[in-house]
N, CA, C and O atoms as a MOPAC input file, in Angstrom:
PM7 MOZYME 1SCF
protein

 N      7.06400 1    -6.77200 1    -8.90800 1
 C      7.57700 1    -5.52900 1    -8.36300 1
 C      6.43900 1    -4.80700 1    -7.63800 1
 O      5.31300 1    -4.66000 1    -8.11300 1
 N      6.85300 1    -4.36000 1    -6.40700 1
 C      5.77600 1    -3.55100 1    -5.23700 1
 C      6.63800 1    -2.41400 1    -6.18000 1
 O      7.66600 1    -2.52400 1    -6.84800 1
 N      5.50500 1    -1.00400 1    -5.84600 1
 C      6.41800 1     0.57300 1    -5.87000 1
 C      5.11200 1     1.12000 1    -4.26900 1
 O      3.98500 1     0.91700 1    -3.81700 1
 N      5.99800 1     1.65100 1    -4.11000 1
 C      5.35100 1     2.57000 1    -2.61900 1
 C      5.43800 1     4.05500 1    -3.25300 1
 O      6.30700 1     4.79000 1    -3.72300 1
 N      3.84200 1     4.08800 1    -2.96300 1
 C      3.93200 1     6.02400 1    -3.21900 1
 C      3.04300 1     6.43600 1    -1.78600 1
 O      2.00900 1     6.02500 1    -1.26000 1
 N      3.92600 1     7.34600 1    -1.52100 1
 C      4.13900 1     7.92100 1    -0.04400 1
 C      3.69400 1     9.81900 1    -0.61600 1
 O      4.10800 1    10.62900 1    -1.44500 1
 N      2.56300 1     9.74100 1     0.51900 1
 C      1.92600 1    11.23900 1    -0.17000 1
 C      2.02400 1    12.11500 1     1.58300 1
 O      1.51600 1    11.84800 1     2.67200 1
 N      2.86600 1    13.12900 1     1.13600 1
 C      3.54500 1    13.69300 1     2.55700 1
 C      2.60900 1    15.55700 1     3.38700 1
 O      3.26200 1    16.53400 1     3.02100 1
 N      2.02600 1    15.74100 1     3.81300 1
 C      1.25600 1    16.75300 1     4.10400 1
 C      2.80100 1    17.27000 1     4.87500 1
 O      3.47700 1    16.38000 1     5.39100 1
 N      3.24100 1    18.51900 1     4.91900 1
 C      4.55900 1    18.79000 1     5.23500 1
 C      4.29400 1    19.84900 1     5.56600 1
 O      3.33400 1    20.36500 1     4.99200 1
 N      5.25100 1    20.90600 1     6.97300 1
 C      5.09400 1    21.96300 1     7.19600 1
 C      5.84500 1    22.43000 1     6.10700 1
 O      6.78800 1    21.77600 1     5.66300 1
 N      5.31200 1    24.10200 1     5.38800 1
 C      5.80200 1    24.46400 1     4.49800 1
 C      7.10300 1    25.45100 1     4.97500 1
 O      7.91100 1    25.87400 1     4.14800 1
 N      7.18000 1    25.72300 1     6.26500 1
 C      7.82200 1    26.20700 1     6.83200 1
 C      8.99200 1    25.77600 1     6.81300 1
 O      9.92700 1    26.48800 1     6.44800 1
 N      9.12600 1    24.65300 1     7.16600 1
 C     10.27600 1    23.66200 1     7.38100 1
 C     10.78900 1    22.49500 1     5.85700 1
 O     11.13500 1    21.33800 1     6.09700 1
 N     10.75600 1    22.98100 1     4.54000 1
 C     10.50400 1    22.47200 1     3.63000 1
 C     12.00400 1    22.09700 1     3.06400 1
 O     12.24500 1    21.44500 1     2.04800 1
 N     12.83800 1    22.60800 1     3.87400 1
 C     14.54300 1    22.18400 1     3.99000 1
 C     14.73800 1    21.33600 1     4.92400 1
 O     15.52100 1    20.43100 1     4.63500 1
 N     14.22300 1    21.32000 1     6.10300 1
 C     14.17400 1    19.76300 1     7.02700 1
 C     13.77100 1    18.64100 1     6.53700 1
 O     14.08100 1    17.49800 1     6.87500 1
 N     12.78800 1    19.14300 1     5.40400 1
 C     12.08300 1    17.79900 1     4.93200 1
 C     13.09600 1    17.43200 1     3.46700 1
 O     12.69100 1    16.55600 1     2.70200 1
 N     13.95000 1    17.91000 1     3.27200 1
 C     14.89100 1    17.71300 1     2.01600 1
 C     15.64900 1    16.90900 1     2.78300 1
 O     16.00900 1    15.74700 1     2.59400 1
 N     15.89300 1    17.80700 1     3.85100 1
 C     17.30900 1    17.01600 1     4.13000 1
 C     16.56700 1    15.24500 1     4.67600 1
 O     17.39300 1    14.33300 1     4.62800 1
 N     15.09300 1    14.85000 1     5.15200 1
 C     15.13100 1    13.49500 1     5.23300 1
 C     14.93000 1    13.38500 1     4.20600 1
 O     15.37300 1    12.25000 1     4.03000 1
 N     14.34900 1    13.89600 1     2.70000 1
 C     13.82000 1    12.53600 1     1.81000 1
 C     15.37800 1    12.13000 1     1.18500 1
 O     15.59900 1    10.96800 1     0.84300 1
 N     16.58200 1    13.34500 1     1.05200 1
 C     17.77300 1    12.72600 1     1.02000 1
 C     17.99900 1    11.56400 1     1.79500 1
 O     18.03000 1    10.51100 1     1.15800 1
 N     18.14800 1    11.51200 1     2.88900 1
 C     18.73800 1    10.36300 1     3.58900 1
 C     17.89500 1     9.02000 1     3.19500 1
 O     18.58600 1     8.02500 1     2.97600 1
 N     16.72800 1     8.90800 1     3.10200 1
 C     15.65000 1     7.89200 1     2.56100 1
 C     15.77300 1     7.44300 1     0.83700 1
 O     15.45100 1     6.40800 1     0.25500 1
 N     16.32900 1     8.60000 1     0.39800 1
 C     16.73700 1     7.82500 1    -1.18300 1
 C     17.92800 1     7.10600 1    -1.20200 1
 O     18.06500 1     6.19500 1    -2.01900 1
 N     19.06100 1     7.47400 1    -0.18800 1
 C     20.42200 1     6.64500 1     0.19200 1
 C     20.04300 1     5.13100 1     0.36500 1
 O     20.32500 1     4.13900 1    -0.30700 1
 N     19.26200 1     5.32200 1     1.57000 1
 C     18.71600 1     4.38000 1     2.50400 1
 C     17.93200 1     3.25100 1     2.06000 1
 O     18.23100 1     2.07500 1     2.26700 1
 N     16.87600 1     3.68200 1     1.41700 1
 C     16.15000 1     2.61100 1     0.48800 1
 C     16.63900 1     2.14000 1    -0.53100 1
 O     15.94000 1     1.20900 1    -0.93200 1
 N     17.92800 1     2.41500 1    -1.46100 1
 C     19.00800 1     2.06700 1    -2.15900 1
 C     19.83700 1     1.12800 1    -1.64700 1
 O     20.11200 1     0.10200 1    -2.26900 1
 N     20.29200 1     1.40000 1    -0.49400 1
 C     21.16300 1     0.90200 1     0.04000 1
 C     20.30200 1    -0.36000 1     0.71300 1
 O     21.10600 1    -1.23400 1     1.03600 1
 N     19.38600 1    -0.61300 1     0.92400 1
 C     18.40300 1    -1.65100 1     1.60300 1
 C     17.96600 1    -2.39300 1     0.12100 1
 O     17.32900 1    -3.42200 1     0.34900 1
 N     18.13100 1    -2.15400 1    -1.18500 1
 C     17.85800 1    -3.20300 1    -1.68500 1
 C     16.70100 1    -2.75200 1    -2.92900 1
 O     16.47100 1    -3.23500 1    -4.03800 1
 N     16.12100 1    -1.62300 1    -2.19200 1
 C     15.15800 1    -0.89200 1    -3.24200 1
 C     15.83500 1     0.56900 1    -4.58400 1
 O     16.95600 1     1.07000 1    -4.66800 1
 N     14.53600 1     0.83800 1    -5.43300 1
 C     14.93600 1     1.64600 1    -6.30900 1
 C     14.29100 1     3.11700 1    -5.61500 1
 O     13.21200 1     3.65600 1    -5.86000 1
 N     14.66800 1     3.26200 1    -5.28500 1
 C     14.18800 1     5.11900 1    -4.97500 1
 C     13.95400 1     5.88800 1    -6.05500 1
 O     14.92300 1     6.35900 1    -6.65000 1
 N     12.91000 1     6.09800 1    -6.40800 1
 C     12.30200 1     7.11900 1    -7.71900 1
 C     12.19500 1     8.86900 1    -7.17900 1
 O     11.74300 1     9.67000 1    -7.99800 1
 N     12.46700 1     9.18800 1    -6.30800 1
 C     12.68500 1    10.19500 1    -6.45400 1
 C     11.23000 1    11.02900 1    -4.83400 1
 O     10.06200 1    10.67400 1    -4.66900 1
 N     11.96500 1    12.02300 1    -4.08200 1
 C     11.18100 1    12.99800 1    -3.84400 1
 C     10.23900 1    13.96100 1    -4.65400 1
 O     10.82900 1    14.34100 1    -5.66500 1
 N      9.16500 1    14.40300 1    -4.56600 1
 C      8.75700 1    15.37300 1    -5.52100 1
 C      7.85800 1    16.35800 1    -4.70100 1
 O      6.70800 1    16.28600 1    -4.26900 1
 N      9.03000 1    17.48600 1    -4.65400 1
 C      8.32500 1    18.90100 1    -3.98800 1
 C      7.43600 1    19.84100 1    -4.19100 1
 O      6.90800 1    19.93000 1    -5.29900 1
 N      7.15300 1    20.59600 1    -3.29800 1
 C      5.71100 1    21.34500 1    -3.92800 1
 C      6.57300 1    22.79200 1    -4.73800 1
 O      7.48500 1    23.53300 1    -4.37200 1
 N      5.74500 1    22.69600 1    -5.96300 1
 C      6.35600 1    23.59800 1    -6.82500 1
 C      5.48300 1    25.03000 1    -7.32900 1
 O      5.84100 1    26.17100 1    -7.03700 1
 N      4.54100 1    24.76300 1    -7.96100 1
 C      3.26600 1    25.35200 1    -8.31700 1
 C      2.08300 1    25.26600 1    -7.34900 1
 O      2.09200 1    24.14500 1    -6.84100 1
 N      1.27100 1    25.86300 1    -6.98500 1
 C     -0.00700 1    25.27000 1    -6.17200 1
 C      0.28200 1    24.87800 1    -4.84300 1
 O      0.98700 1    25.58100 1    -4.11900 1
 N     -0.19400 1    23.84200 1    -4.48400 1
 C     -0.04100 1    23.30200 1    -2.51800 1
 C      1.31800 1    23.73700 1    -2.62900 1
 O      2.06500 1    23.57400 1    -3.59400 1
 N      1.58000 1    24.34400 1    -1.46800 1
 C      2.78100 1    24.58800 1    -0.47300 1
 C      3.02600 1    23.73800 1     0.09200 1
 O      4.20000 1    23.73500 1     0.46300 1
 N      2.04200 1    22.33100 1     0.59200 1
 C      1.98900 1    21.75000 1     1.87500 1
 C      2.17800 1    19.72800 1     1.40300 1
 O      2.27100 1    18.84500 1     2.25500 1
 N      2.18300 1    19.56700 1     0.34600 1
 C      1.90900 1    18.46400 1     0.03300 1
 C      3.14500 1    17.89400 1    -1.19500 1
 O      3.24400 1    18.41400 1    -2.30600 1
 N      4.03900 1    16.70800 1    -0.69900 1
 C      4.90100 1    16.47200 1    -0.97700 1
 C      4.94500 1    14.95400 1    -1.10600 1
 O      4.54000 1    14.38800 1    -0.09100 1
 N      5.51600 1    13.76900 1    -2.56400 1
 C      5.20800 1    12.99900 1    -2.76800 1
 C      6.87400 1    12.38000 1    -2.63700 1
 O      7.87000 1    12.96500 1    -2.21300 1
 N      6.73700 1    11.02700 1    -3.15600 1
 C      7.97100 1     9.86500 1    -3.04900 1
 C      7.57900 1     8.60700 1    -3.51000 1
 O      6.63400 1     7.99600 1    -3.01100 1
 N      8.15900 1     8.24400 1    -4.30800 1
 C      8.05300 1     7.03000 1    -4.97200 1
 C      9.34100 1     5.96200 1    -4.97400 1
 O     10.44100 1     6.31800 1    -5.39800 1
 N      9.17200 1     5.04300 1    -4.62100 1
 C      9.79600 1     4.25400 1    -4.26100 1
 C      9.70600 1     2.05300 1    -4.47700 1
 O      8.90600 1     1.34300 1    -3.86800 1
 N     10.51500 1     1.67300 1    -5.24100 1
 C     10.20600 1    -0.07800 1    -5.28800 1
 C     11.16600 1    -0.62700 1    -4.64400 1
 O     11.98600 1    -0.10900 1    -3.88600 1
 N     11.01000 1    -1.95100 1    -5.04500 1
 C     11.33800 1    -2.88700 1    -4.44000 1
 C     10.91900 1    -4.58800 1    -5.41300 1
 O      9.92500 1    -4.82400 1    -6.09800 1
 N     11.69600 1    -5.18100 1    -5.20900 1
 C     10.99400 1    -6.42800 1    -6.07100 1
 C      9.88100 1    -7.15600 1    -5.82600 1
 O      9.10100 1    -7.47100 1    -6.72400 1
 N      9.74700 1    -7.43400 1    -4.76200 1
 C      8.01800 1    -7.69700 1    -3.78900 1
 C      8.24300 1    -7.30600 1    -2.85300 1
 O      9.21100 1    -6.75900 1    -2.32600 1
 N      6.66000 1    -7.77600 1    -2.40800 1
 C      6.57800 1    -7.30400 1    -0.70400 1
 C      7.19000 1    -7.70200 1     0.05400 1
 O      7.40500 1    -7.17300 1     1.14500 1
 N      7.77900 1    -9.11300 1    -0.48500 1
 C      8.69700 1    -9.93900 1     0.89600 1
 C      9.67400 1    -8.81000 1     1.01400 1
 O      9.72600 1    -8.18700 1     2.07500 1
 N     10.41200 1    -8.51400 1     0.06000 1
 C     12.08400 1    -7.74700 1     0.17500 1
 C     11.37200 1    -5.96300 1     0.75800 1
 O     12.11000 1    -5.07200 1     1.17900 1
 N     10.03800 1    -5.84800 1     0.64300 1
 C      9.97100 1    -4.42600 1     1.31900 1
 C      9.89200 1    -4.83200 1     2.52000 1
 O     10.60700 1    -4.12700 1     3.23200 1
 N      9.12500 1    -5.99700 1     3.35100 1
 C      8.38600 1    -6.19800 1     4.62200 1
 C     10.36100 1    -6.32900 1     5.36400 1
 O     10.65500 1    -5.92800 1     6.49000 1
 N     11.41800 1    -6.98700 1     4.34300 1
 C     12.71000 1    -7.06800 1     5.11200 1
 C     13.18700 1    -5.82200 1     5.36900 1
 O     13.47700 1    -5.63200 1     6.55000 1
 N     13.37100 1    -4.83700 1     4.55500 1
 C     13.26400 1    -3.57300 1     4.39500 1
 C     12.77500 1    -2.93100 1     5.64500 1
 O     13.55600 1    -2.34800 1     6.39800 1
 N     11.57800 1    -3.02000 1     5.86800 1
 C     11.00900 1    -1.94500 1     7.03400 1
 C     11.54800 1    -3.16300 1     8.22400 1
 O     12.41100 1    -2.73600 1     8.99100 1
 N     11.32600 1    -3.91300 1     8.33300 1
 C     11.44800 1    -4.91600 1     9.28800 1
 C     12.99600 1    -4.16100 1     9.81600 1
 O     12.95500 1    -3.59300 1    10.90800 1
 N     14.22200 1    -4.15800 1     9.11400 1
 C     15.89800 1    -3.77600 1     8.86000 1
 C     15.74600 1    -2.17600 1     9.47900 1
 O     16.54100 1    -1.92000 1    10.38400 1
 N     14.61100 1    -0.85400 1     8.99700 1
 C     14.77800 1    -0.08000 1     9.24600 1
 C     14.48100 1     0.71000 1    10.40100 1
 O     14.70300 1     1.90400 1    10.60700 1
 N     13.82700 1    -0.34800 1    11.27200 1
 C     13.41400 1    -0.05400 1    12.34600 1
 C     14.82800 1    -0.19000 1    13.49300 1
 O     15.03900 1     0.62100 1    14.39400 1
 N     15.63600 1    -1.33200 1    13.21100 1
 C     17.15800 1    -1.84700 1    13.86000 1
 C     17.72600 1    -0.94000 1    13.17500 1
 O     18.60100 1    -0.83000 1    14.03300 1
 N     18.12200 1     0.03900 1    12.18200 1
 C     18.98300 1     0.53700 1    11.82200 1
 C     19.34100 1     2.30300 1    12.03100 1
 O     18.56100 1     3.24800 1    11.91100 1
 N     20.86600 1     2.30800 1    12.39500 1
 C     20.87300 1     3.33200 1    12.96400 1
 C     20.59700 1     4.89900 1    12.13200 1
 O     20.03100 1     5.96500 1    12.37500 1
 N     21.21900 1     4.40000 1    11.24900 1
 C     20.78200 1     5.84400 1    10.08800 1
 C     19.34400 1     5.94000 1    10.11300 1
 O     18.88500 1     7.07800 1    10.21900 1
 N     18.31500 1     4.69900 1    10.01400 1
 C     17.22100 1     4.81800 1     9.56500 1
 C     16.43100 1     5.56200 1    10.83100 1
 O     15.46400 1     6.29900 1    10.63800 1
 N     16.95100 1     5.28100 1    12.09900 1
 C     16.93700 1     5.81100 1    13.36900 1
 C     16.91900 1     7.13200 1    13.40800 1
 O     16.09100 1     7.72100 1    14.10300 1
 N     17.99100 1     7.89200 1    12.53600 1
 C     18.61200 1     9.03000 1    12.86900 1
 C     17.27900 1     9.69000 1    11.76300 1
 O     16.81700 1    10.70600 1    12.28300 1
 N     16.76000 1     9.44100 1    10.75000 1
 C     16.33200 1     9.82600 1     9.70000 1
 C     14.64900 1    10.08900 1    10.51900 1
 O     14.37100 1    11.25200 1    10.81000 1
 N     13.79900 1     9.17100 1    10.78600 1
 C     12.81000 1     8.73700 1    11.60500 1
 C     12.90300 1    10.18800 1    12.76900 1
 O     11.92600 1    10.93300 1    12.83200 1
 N     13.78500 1    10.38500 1    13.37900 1
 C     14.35600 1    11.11400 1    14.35300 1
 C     14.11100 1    12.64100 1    13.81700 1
 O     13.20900 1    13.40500 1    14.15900 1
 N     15.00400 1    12.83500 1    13.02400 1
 C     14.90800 1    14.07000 1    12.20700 1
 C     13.07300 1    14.72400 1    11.58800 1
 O     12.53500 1    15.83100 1    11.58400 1
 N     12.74800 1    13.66000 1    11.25200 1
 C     11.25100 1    14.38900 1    10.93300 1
 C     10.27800 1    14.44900 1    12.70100 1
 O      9.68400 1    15.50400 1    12.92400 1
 N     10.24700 1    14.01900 1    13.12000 1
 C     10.09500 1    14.50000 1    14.99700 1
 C     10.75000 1    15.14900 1    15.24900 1
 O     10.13200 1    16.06900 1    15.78400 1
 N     12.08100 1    15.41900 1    15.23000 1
 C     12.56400 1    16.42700 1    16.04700 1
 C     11.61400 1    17.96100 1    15.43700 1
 O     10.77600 1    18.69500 1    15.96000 1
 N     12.24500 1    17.91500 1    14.17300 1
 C     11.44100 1    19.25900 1    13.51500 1
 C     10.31900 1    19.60200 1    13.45800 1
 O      9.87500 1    20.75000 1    13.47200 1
 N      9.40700 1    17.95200 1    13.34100 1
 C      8.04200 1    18.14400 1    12.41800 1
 C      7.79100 1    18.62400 1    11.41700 1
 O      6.71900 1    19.21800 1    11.29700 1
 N      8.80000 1    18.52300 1    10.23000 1
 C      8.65300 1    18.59100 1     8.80300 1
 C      7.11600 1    18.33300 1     8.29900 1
 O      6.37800 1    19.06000 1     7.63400 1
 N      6.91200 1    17.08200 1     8.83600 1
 C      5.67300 1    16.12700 1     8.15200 1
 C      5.02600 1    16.43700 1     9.34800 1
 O      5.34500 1    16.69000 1    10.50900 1
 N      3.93000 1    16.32500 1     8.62500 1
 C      2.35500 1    16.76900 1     9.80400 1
 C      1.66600 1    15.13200 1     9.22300 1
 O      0.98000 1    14.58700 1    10.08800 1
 N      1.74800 1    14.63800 1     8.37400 1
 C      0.95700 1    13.51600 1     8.48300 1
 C      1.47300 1    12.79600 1     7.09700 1
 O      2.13100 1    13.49000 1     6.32100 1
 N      1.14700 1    11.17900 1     6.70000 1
 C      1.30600 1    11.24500 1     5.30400 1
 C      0.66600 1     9.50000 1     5.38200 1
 O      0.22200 1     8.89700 1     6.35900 1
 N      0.83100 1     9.04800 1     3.98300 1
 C     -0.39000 1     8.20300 1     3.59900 1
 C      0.27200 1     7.43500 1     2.75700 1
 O      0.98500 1     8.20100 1     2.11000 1
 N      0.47700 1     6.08300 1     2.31300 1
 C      1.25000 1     5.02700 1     2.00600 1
 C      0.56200 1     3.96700 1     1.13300 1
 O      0.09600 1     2.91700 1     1.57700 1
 N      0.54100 1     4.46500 1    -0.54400 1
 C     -0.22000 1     3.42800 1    -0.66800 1
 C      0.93700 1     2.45400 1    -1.64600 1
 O      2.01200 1     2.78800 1    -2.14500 1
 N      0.23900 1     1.20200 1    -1.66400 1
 C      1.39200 1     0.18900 1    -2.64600 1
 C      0.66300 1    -0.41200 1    -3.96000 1
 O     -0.31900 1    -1.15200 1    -3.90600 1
 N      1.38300 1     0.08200 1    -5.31700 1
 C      0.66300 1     0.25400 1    -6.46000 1
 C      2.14300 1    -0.98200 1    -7.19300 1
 O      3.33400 1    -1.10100 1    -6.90500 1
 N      1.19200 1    -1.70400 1    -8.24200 1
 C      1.91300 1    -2.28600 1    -8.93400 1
 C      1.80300 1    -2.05700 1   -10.36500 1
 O      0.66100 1    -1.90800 1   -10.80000 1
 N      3.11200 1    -1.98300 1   -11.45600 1
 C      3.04600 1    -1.47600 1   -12.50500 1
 C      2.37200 1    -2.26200 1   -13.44700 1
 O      2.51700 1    -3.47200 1   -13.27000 1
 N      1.53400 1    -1.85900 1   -14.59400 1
 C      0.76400 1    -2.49300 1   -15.37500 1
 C      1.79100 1    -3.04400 1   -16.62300 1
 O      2.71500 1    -2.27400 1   -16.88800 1
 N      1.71500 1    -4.28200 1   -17.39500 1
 C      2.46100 1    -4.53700 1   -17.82400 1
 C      1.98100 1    -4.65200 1   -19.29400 1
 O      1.01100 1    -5.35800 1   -19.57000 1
 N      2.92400 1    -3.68700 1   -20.60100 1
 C      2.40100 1    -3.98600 1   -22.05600 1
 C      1.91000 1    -4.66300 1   -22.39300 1
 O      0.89800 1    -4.57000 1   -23.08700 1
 N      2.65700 1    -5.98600 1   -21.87700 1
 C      2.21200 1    -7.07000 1   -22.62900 1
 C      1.37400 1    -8.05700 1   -21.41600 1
 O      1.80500 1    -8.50500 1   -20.35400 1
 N     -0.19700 1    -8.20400 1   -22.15200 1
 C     -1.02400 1    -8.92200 1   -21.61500 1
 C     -1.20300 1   -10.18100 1   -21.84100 1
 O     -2.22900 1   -10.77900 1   -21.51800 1
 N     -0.13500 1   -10.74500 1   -22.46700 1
 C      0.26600 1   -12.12900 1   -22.45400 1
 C      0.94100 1   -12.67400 1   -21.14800 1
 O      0.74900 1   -13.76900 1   -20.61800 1
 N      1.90100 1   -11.51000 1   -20.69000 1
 C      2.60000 1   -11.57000 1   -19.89600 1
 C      2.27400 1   -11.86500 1   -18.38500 1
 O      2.78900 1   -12.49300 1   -17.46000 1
 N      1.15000 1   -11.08800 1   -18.60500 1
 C      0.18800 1   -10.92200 1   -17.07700 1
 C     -1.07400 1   -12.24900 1   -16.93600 1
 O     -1.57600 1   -12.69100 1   -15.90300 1
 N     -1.33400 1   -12.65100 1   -18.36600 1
 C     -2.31700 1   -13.77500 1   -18.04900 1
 C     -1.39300 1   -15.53900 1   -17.71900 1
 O     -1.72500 1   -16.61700 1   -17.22600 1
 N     -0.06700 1   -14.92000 1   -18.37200 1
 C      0.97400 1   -15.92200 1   -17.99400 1
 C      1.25600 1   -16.25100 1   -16.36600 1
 O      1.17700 1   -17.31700 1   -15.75700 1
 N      1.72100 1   -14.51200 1   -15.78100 1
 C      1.63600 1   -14.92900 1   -14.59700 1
 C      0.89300 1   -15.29700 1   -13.59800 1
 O      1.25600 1   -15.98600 1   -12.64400 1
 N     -0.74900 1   -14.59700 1   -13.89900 1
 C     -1.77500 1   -15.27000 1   -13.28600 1
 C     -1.68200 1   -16.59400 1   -13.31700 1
 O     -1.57600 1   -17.13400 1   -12.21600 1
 N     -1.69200 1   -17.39900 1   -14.43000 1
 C     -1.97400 1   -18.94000 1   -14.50600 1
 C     -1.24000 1   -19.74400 1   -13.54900 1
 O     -1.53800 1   -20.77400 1   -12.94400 1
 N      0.16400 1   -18.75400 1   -13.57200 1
 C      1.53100 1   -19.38000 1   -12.35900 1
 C      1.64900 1   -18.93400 1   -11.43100 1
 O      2.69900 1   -18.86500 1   -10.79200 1
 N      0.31700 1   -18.41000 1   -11.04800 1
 C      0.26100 1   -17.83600 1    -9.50700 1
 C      1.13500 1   -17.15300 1    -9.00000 1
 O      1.70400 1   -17.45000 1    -7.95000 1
 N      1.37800 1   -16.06900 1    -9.73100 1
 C      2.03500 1   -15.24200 1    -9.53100 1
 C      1.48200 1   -13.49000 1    -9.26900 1
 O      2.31100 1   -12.60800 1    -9.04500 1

């Protein structure tokens, strides 16, 4: 399992434009095959900085994923929506994999090249 955590620098101004895309992106990445964990808004502290977490089973099924969301029209319309407004001023994409209890498990899959 890939998870994508997506760290969003956001106008605070516009902090309902930016609802209304991370809605369409939790549909969207659902509907493409992934688990959408959730938007997470600025609550306490930064005004300006807004997170998203998001998997997928590997990288192959994310790389189909973005590959799909570039042809797709919602994903179009969504992409669209943060330019038109400029919700997001910038943001940063990193891909973290979950650590697993059991370290039997993980020296198992190393051995199977996995």
């Amino acid at each position: 399992m890939i998870t994508i955590h997506l760290k969003y620098e956001i106008d605070a101004d516009k902090l309902e434009d930016f609802e209304e895309y991370g809605r369409r992106w939790i549909a969207l990445v659902n509907r493409f095959g992934g688990t959408h964990h959730g938007y997470f808004l600025p609550g306490e502290g930064d005004s300006d900085i807004a997170y998203a977490l998001f998997s997928f089973p590997g990288l192959a099924e994310y790389e189909v994923y973005r590959t799909a969301s570039f042809q797709d029209p919602e994903c179009q319309a969504a992409f669209e929506l943060a330019r038109t407004t400029g919700c997001i001023k910038r943001y940063e994409r990193r891909f973290l994999r979950p650590l697993d209890a059991n370290p039997t498990t993980v020296a198992t899959s190393a051995a199977e090249g996995h």
